[in-house]
DRENDRENVEX-82434 format. One record per residue: x, y, z of N, C-alpha, C, O in turn. Coordinates in steps of 0.02 Angstrom, whole numbers, padded with zeros to 5 digits, always signed. Each point is the difference from the previous one (the first is absolute). Layout:
BEGIN
XYZXYZXYZXYZ;...
This chain:
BEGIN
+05048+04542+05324+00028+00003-00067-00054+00024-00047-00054-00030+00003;+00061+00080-00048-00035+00017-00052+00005-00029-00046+00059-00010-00016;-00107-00015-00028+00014-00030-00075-00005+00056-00049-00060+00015-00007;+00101+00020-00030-00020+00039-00057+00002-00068-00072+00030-00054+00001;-00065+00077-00045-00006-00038-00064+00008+00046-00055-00024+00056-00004;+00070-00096-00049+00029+00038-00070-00016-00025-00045-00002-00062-00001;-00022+00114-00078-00020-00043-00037+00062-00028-00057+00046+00038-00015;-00050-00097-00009+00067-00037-00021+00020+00039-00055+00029-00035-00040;-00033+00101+00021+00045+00026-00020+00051+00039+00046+00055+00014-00023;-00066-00001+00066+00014+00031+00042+00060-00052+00061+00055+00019+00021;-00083-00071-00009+00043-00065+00030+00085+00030+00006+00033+00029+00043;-00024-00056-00112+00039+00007-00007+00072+00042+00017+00057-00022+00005;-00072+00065-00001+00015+00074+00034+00002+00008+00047+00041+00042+00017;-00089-00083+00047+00002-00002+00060+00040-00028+00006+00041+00020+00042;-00026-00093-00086+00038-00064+00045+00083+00038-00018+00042-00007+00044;-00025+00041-00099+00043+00032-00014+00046+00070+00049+00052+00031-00011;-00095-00029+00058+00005+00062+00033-00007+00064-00032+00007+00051+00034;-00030-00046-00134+00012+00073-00003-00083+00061-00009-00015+00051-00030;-00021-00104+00084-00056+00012+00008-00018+00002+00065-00041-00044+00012;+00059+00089+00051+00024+00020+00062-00085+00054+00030+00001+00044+00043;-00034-00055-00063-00054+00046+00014-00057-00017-00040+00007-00028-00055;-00076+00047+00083-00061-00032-00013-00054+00070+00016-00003+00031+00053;-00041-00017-00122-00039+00042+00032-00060-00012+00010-00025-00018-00053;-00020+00019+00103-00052-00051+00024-00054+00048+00023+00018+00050+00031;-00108-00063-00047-00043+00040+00044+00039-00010+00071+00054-00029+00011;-00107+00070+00044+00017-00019+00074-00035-00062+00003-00049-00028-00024;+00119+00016+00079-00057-00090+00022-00074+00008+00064-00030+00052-00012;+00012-00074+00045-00057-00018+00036+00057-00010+00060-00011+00038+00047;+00063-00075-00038+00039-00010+00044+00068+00013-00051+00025-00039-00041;-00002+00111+00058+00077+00014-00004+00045-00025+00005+00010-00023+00056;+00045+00012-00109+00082-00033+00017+00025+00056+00055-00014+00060+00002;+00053-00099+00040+00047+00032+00039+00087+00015-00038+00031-00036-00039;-00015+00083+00061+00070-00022+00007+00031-00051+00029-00019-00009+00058;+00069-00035-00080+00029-00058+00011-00055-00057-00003+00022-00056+00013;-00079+00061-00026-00026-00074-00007+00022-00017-00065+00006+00036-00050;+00011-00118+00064+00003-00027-00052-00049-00009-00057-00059-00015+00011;+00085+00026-00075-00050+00000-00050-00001-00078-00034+00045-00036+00021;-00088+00008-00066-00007-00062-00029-00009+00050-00068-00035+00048-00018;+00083-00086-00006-00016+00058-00108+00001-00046-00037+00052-00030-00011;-00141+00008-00029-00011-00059-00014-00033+00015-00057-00029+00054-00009;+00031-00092-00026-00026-00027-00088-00069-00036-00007-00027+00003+00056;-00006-00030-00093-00055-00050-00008+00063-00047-00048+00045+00026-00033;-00057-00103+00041+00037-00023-00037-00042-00011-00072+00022-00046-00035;-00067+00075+00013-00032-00017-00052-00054+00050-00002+00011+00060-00005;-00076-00089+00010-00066+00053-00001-00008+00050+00072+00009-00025+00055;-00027+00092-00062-00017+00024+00092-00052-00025+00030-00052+00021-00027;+00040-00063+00077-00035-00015+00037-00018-00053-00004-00040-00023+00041;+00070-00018-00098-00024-00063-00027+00080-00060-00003+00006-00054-00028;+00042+00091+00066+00054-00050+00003+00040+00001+00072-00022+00045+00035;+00063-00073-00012+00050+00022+00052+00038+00048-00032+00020+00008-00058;-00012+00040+00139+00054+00043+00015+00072-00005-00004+00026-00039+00040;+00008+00066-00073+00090-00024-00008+00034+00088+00046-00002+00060-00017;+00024-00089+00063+00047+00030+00021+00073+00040-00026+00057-00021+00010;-00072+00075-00041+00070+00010-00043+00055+00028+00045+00058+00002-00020;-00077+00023+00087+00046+00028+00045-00031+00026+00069-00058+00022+00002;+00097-00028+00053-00025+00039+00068+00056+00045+00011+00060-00010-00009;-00104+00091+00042+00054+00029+00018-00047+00040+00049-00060-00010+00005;+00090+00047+00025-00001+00045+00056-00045+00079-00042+00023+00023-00053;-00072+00000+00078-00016+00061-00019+00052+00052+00029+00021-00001+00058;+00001+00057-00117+00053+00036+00027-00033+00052+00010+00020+00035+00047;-00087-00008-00091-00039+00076+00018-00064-00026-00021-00010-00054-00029;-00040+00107+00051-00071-00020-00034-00017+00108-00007-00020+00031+00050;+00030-00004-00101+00005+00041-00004-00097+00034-00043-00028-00045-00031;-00003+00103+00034-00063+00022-00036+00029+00005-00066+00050+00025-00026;-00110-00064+00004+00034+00056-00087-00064+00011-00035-00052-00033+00001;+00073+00107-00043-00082+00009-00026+00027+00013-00081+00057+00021-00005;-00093-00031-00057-00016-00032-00060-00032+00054-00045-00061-00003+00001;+00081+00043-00033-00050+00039-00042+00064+00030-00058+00061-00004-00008;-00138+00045-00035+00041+00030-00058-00030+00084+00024-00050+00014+00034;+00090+00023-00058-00017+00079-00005+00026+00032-00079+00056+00003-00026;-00115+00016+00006+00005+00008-00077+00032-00060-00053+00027+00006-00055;-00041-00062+00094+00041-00051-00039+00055-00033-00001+00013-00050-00033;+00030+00085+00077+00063-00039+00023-00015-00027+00070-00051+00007+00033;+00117-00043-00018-00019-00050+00068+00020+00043+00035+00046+00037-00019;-00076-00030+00086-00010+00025+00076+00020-00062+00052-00048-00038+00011;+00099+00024+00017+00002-00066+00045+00036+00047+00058+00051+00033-00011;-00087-00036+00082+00023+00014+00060-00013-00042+00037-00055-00026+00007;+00126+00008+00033+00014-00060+00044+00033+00032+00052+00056+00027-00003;-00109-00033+00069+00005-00005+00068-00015+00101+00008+00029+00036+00041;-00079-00015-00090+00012+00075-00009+00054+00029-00048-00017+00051-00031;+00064-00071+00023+00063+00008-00038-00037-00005-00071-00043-00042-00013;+00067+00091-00030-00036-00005-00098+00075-00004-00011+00052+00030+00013;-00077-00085-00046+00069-00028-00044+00008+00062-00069-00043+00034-00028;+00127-00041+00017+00007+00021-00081-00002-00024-00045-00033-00051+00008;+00051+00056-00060-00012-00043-00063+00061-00071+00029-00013-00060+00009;+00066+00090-00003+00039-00078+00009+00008-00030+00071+00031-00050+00017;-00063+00088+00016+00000-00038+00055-00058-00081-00015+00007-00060+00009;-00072+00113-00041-00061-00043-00030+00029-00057-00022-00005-00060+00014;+00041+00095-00057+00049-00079-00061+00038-00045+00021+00006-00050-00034;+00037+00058+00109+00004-00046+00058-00034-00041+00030+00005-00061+00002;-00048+00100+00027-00060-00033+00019-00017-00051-00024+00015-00055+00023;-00044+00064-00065-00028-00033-00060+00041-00062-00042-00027-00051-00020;+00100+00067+00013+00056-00069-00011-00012-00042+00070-00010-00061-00007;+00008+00090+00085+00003-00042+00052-00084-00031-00007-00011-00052+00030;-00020+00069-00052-00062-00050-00001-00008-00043-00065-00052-00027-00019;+00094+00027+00000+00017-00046-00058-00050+00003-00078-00012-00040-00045;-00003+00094+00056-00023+00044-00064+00047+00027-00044+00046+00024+00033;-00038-00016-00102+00026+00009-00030+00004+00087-00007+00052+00032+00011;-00120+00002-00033-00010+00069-00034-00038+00032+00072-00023-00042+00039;+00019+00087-00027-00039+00042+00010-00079+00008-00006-00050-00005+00035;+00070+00022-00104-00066-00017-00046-00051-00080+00018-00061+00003-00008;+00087-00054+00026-00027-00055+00004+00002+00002+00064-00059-00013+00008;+00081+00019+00052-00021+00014+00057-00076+00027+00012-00048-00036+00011;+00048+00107-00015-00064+00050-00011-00043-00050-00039-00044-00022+00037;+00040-00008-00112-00048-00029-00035-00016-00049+00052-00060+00002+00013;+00093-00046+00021-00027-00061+00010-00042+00015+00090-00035-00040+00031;+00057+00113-00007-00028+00005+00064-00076+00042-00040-00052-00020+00029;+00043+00053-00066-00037+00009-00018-00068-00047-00024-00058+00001+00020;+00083-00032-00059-00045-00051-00032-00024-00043+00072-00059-00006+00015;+00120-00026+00030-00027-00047+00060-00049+00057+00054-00056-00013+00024;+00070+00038-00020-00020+00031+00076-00025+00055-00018-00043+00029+00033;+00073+00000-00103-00040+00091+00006+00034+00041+00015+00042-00025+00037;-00029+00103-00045+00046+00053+00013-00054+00045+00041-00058-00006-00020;+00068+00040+00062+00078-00008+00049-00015-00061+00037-00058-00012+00017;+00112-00033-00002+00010-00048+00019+00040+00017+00078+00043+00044+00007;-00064-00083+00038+00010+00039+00088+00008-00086+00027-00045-00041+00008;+00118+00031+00001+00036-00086+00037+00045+00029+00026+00001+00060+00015;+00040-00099-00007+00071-00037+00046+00034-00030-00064-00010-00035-00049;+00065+00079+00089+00062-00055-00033+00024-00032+00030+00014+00024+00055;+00007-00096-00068+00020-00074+00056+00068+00024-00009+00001+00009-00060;+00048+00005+00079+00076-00028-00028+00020-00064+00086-00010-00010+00060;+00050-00018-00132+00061-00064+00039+00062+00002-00013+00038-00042+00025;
């Protein structure tokens, strides 16, 4: 079983189902298809409280995805595939992001552009 962890804005959305996908560096040891996932919270501070279980499910894909801007707009290709503008904006509702725009900002600011993970889906 894999444990992925969400931050409690984010919870929510998971436990809701309308947050169906996760985009993650690579791990050290890879999700499989069909292993069960653990999709878990901090109940308070990270690292400084117990783990809350908001849901288990089954990995349905673990797909590449790579992260950048070209002249400033977003660039997102998943599994090789370059997304369009609304495919992006899909995407991006299934990871329980609101904009576009705040997607790109917040992979930027965490990790840096171009940004090179996996996408978890369940």
């Amino acid at each position: 079983m894999a444990v992925i962890m969400f931050m409690k804005r984010l919870a929510p959305k998971v436990r809701d189902g309308s947050k169906r996908q996760t985009v993650r560096p690579k791990r050290k040891r890879r999700i499989k298809v069909g292993e069960q996932l653990s999709l878990r919270e901090w109940e308070t501070k990270a690292y400084r409280s117990p783990q809350i279980e908001i849901r288990s499910a089954p990995c349905v894909s673990v797909k590449p995805i790579t992260i950048g801007l070209l002249r400033g707009s977003p660039i997102v290709s998943v599994a090789g595939d370059l997304l369009s503008h609304s495919q992006l904006e899909t995407f991006v509702s299934d990871d329980g992001i609101e904009t576009v725009a705040e997607f790109i900002q917040f992979f930027q600011q965490a990790h840096g552009l171009p940004f090179k993970g996996e996408v978890i889906s369940w």
